[in-house]
C-alpha positions as CSV (number, residue, x, y, z in Angstrom):
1,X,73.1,183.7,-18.4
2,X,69.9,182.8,-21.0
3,X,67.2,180.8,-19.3
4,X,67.7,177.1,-19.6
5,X,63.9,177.0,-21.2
6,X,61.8,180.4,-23.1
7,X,58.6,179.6,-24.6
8,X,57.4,182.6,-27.1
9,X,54.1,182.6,-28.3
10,X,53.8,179.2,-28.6
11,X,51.1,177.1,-29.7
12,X,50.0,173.1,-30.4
13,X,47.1,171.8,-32.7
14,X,46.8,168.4,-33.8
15,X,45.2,167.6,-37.6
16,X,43.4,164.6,-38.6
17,X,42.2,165.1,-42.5
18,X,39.8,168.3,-42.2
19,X,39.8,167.9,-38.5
20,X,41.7,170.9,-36.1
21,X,42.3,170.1,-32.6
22,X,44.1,172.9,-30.2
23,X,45.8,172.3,-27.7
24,X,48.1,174.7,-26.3
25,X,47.2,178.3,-26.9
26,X,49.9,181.7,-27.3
27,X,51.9,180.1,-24.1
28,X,55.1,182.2,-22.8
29,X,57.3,182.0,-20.0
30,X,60.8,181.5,-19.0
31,X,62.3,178.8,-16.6
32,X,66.0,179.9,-15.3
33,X,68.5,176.9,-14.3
34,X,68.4,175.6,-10.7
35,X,64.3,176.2,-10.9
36,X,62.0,173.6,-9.9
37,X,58.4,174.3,-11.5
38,X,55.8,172.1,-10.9
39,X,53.0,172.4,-14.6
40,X,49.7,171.7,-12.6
41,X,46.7,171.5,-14.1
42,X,43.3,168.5,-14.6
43,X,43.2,165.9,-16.8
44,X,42.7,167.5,-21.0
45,X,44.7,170.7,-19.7
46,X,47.6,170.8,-22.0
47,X,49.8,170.2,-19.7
48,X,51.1,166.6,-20.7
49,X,51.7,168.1,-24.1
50,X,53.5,171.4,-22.8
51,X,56.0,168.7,-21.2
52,X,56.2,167.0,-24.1
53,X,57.2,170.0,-26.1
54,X,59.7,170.8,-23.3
55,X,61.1,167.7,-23.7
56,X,61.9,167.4,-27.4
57,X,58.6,164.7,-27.2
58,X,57.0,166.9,-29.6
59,X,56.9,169.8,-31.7
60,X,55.3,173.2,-31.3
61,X,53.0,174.5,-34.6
62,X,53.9,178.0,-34.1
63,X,55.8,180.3,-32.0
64,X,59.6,179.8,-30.5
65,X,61.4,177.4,-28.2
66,X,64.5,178.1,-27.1
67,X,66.7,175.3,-25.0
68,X,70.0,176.6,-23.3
69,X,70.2,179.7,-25.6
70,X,69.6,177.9,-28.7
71,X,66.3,177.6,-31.3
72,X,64.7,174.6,-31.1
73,X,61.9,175.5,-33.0
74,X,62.4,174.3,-36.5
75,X,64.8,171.0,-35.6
76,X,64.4,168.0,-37.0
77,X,63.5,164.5,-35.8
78,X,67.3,163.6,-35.5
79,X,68.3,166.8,-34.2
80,X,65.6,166.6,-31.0
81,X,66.0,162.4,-30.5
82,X,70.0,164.1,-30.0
83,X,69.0,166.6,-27.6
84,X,66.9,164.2,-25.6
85,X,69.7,161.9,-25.8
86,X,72.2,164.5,-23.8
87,X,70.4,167.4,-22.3
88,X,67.4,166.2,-20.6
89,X,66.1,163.6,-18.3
90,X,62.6,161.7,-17.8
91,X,61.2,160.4,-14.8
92,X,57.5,158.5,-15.7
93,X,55.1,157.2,-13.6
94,X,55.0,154.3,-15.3
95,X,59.2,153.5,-13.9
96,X,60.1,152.0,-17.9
97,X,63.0,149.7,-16.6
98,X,63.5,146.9,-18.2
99,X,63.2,143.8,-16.7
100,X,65.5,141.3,-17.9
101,X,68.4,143.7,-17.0
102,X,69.6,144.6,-13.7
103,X,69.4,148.2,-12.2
104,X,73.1,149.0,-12.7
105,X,72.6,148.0,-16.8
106,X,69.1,150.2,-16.8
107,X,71.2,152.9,-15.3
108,X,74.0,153.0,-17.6
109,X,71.1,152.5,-20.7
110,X,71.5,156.5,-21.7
111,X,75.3,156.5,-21.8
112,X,75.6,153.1,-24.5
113,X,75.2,155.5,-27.8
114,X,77.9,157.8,-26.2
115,X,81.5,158.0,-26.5
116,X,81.7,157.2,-22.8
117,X,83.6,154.3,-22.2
118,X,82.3,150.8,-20.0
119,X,84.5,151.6,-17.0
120,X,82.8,155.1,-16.8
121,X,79.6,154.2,-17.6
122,X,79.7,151.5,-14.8
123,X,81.2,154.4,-12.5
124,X,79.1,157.3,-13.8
125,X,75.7,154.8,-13.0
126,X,77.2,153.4,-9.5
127,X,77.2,156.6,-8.4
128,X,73.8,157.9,-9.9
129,X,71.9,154.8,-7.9
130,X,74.3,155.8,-4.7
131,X,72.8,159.3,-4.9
132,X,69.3,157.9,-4.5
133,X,69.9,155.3,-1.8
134,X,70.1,152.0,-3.9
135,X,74.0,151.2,-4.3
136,X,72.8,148.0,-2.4
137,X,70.5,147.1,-5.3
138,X,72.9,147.5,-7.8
139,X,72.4,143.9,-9.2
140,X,69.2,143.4,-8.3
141,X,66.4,143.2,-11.0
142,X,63.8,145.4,-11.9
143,X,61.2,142.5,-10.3
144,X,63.2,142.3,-6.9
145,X,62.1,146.1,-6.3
146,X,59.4,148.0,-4.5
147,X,57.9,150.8,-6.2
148,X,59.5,153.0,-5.0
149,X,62.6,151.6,-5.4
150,X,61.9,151.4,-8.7
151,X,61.5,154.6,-9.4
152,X,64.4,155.9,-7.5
153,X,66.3,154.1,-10.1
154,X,64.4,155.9,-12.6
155,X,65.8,158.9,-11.4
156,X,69.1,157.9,-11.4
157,X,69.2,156.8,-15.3
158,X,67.5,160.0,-15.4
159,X,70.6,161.5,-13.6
160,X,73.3,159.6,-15.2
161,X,73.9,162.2,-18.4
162,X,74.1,165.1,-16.0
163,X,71.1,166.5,-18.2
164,X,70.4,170.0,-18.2
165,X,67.0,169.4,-17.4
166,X,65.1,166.7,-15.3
167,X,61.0,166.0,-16.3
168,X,59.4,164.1,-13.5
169,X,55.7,163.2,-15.2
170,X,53.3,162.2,-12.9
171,X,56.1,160.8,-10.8
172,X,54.0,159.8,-7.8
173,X,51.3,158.4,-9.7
174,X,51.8,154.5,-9.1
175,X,53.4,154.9,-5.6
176,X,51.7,154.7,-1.6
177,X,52.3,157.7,0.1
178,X,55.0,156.7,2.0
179,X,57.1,155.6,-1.5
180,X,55.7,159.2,-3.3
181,X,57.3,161.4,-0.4
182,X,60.7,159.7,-0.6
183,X,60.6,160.0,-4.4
184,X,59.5,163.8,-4.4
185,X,62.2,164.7,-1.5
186,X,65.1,162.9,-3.4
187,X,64.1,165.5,-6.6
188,X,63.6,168.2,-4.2
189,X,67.2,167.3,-2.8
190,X,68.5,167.1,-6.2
191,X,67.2,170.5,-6.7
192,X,68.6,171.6,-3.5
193,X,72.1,170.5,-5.2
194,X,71.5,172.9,-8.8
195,X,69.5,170.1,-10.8
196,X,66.3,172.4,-12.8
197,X,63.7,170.2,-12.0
198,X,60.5,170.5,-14.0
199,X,57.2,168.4,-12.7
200,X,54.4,167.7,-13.8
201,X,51.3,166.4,-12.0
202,X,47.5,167.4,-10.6
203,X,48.1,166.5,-7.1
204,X,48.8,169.6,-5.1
205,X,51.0,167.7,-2.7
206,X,53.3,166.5,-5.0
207,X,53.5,170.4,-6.4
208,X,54.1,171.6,-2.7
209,X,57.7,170.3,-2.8
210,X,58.3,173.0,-5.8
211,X,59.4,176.8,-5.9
212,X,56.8,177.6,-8.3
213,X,53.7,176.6,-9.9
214,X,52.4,177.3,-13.2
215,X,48.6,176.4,-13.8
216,X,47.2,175.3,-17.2
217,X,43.4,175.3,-18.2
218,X,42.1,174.9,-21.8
219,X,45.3,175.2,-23.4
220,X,46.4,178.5,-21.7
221,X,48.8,179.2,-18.5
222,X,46.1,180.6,-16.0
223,X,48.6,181.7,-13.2
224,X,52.3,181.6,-13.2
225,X,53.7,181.8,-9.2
226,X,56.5,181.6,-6.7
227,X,55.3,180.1,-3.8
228,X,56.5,179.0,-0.3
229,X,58.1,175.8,-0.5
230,X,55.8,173.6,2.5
231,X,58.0,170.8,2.4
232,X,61.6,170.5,3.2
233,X,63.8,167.7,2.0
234,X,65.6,166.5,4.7
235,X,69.0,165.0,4.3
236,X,69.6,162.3,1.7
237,X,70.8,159.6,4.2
238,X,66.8,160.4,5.6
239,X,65.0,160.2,2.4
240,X,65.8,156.4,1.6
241,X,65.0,154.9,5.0
């Protein structure tokens, strides 16, 4: 089985007229499905960009991407908005829910350019909030939500397309401590369950929940490494308390 993501000698500069900027420098590594890698690294690193080539965001200036066996590399704007569309979920710290809907309709948002019919959208959505504690929010709107309540729901639209990939981007970033924990053990419980979860943040805490950490400086993976996972999801019915 290919790796779900292969990076090759990839590299990201940004022109303004005359002026260069470089941002991600000769990067290579492989991430294999049912992975959870946490991209740590300070604020300037790279490493919001590197997500955002991972996720079809952006595109690399040189080198090779490769998604589920297949060349990304040279695809056009169309071609990647598709492959966001169906093979890949984000989780931001910002939540993005919109608020005049209800939870259920931000949910099923990712399956309405689909062939997927209401019924099982509805179903397909029900069951992405059950899996993160909130099937008793399902007509609730965004406003009527905690933080981290509302971005347990962002996991769920994130879930809903059964996406070959989730990106969780600083997921933590606008929760208490008590609200990041719960988020970071649900996507560690998904990941228990074969979800390939890919994080990105600069709080070692919220890395410690992964199975491996890669480290960007200056553009350039600095240390790629398995590590001991320090904390252990416990099960889901504890996680939404």
């Amino acid at each position: 089985m290919p790796p779900v993501i292969e990076l090759q000698n990839v590299s990201k500069e940004y022109h303004n007229e005359d002026l260069v900027t470089p941002v991600l420098h000769d990067i290579n590594f492989k991430i294999e499905k049912g992975e959870f890698v946490a991209i740590m690294g300070p604020s300037g690193s790279g490493k919001s960009t590197l997500m955002h080539i991972l996720g079809f965001l952006d595109k690399i200036s040189t080198g090779k991407y490769i998604f589920d066996g297949r060349d990304v590399s040279t695809l056009e704007d169309d071609d990647l908005a598709q492959m966001r569309g169906t093979s890949v979920g984000f989780v931001f710290q910002a939540f993005h829910l919109l608020p005049r809907t209800t939870i259920l309709e931000n949910v099923m948002l990712p399956l309405i350019y689909t062939n997927v019919s209401e019924k099982e959208r509805i179903k397909r959505a029900t069951e992405a909030l059950g899996s993160v504690g909130l099937s008793h929010r399902l007509q609730f709107s965004p406003g009527q939500l905690s933080g981290g309540e509302k971005q347990r729901a962002a996991i769920a639209r994130a879930l809903v397309n059964n996406p070959s990939v989730i990106f969780a981007d600083e997921p933590t970033g606008n929760l208490d401590s008590k609200s990041g924990l719960q988020v970071m053990r649900i996507l560690q419980k998904l990941n228990l369950d074969g979800h390939t979860i890919i994080l990105v943040t600069h709080e070692k805490y919220t890395a410690d929940h992964a199975k491996r950490i890669l480290r960007v400086s200056d553009g350039n993976i600095i240390s790629d490494e398995l590590v001991k996972v320090r904390i252990i999801a416990s099960e889901t019915s504890d996680l939404v308390k």
